[in-house]
C-alpha positions in Angstrom: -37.0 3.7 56.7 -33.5 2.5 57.6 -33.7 -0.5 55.2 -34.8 2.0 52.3 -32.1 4.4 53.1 -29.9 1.1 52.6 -31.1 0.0 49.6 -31.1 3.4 48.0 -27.3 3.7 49.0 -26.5 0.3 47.9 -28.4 1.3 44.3 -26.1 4.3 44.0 -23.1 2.8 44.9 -23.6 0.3 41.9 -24.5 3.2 39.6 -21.2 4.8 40.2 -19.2 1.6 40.2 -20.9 1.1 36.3 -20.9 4.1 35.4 -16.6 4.5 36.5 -16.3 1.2 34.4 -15.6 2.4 30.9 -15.6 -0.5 27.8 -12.2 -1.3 26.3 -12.2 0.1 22.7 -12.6 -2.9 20.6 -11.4 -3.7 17.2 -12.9 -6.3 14.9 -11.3 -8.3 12.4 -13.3 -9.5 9.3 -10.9 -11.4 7.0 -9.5 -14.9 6.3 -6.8 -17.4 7.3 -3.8 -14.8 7.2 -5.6 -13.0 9.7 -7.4 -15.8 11.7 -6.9 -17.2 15.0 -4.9 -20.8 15.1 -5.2 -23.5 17.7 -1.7 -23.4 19.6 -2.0 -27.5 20.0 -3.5 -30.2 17.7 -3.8 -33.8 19.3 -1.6 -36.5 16.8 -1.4 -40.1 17.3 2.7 -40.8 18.9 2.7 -44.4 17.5 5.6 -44.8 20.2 3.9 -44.1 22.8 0.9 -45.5 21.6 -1.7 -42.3 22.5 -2.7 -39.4 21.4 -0.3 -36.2 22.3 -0.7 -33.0 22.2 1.4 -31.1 19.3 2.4 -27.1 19.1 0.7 -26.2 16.1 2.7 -23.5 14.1 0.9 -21.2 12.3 -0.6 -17.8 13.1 -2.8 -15.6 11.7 -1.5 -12.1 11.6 -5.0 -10.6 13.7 -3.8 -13.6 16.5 -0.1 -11.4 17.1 -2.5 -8.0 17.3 -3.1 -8.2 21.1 0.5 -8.6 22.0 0.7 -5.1 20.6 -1.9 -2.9 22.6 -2.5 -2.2 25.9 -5.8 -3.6 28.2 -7.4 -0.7 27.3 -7.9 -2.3 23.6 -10.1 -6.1 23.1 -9.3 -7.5 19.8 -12.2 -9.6 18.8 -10.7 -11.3 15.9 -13.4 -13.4 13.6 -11.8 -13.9 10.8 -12.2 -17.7 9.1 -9.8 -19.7 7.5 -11.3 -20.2 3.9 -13.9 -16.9 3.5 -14.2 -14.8 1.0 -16.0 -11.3 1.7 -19.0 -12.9 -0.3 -18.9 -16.1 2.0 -17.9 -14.2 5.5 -21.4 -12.7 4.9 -23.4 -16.1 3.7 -22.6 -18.5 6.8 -23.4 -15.6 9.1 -19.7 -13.9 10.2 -20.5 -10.9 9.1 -23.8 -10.4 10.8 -21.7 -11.2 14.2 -19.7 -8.6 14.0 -22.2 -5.9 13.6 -24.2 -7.3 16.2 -21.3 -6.3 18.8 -19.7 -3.3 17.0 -20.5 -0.2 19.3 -20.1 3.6 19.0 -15.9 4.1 18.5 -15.5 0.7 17.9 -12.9 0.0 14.7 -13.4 -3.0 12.0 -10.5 -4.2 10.2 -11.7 -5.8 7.2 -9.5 -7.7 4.4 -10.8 -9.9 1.7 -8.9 -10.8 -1.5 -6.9 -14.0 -1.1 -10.1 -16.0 -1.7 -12.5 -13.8 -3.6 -9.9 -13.9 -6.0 -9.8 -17.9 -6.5 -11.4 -18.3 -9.8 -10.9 -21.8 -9.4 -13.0 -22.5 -6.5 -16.5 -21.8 -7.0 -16.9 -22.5 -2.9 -15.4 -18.9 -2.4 -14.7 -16.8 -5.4 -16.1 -13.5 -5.6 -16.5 -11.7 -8.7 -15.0 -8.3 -8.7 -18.3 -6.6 -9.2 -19.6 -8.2 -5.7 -16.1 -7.6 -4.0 -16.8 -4.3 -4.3 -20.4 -4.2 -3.4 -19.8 -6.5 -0.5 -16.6 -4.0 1.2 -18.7 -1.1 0.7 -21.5 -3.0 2.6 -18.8 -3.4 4.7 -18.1 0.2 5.5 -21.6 1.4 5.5 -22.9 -1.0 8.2 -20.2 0.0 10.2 -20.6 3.8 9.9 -24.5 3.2 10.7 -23.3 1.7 14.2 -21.1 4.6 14.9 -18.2 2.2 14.2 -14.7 3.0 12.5 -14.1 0.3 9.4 -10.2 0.3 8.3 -9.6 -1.3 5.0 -6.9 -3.2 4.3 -5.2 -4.9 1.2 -4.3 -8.4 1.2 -1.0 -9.6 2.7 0.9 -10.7 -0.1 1.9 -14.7 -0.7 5.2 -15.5 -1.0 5.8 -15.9 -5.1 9.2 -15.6 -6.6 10.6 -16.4 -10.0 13.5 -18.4 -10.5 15.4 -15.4 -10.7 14.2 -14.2 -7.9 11.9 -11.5 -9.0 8.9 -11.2 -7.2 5.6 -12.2 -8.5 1.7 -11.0 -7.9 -0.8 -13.5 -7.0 -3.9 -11.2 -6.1 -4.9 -9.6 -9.6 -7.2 -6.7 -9.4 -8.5 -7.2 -5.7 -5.9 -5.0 -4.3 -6.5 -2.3 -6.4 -10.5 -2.5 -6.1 -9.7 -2.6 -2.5 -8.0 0.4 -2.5 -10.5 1.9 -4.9 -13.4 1.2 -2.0 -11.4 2.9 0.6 -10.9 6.0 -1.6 -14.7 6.1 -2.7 -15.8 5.8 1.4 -13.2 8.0 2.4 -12.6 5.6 5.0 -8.8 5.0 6.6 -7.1 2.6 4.4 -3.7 0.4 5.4 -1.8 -1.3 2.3 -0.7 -4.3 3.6 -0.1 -5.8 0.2 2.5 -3.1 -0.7 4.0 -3.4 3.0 4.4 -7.1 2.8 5.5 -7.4 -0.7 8.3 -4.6 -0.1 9.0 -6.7 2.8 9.0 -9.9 1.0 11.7 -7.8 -1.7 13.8 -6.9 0.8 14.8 -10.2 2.8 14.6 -12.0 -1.0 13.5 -15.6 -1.9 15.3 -17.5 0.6 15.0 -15.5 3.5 11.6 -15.0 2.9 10.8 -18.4 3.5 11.5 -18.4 7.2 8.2 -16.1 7.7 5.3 -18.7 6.4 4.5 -22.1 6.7 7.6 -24.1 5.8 8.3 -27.0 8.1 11.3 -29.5 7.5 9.7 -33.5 7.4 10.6 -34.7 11.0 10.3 -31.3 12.8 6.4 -31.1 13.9 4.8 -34.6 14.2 1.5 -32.9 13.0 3.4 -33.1 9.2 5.8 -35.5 9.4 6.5 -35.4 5.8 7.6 -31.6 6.2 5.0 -28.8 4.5 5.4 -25.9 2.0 3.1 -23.4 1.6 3.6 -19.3 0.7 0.7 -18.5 1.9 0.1 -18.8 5.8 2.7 -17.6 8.4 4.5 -18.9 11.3 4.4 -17.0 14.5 7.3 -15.0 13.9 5.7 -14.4 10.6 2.2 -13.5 11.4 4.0 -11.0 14.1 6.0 -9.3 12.0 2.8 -8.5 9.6 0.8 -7.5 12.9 4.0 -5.1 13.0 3.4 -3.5 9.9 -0.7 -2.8 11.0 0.7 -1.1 13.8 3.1 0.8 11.7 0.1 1.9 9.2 -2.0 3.1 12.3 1.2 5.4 12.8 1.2 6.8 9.6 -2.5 7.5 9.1 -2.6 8.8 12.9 -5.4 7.3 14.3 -4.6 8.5 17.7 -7.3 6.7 19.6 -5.6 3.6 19.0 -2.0 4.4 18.7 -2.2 6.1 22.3 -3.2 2.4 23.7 -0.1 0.7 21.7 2.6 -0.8 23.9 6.2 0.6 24.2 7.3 -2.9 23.5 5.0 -5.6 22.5 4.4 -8.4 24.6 5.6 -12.4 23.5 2.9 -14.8 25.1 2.5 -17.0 22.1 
């Protein structure tokens, strides 16, 4: 009789301790290499030393800054994949992921376009039609798991004229984007018209210091030095991570702009 009373007190005890633990609200982040998680270190071969070293790796995806912004009440699950397209986030199985761990209150961030839109790589492009069918896919899988999808436009690459003027380099994927959100009545965040108006602002040259641009000698993982407009430093992918944030401000979703940070942390 003792040992039962025992057991029976032990059992309840570990009802109440799980029942007291309550699940961090996750978000989910279904995109591609803007919003992807980077190694911090790549190994190189130091022909000085004769070995292979580790080297900082710069670049950042803006979903990889995201944590730095919330408190522990919030788990940011970030699949995105450099490379996907909605069409192939959803053929090699990324998709299916995600919904298999979304739960009730849960929110999906999902933002496509930089690759559907490359016409001139059959390996990704997405014709508008299926763009559309495959983010309202999107939104309805996550409604049927009680989940919360946010839409988002694609971060803008950095394109300038030689005058300076800036130039588009997403075509009609923004606006079908936009159109989706509208049609689901589901919370939308334009980070195309964010990051291009913040692109505007700091101009061509200043610009420059938010993506990928390293000077040859600076990182031994490109020694010749590397341009491209298209991926973001750390300071880059931050500041866009900063402009999410601001968009959950001014659509007020409250559940997850109570868990934001008065200051974001800097681990990276």
């Amino acid at each position: 009789m003792k040992r039962l009373l025992i057991v029976s007190i032990a059992f309840i005890t570990l009802c109440l301790f799980f029942a007291g633990t309550k699940r961090p609200l996750h978000i989910f982040m279904a995109g591609d290499s803007t919003m992807a998680l980077k190694p911090l270190y790549k190994n190189v071969w130091d022909s000085i030393a004769g070995d292979s070293i580790k080297e900082a790796f710069p670049e950042r995806g803006w979903g990889q800054l995201l944590p730095d912004f919330f408190n522990e009440n919030v788990v940011i699950e970030d699949y995105a994949q450099n490379g996907r397209s909605s069409r192939t986030f959803i053929e090699q199985g990324w998709w299916q992921k995600i919904i298999d761990n979304v739960q009730k209150g849960d929110y999906v961030v999902i933002q496509f376009g930089h690759n559907d839109s490359a016409e001139d790589r059959p390996d990704r492009y997405t014709p508008p039609k299926q763009y559309v069918e495959n983010l309202s896919r999107f939104v309805d899988e996550v409604k049927a798991k009680g989940g919360k999808p946010i839409i988002c436009t694609s971060v803008v690459r950095r394109r300038f004229d030689a005058k300076g003027t800036f130039l588009d380099s997403h075509g009609e994927y923004v606006e079908l984007a936009r159109q989706v959100a509208k049609h689901k009545n589901v919370e939308m965040i334009d980070m195309y018209e964010k990051s291009k108006d913040l692109l505007i602002n700091m101009g061509k040259d200043q610009s420059a210091s938010l993506f990928l641009h390293i000077e040859a000698g600076e990182n031994k993982i490109f020694p010749d030095g590397k341009i491209d407009n298209t991926h973001f430093k750390e300071n880059g992918a931050r500041i866009m991570a900063s402009l999410f944030v601001e968009g959950l401000k001014e659509n007020r979703i409250k559940s997850l702009t109570k868990e934001l940070r008065s200051q974001p942390i800097v681990l990276h």
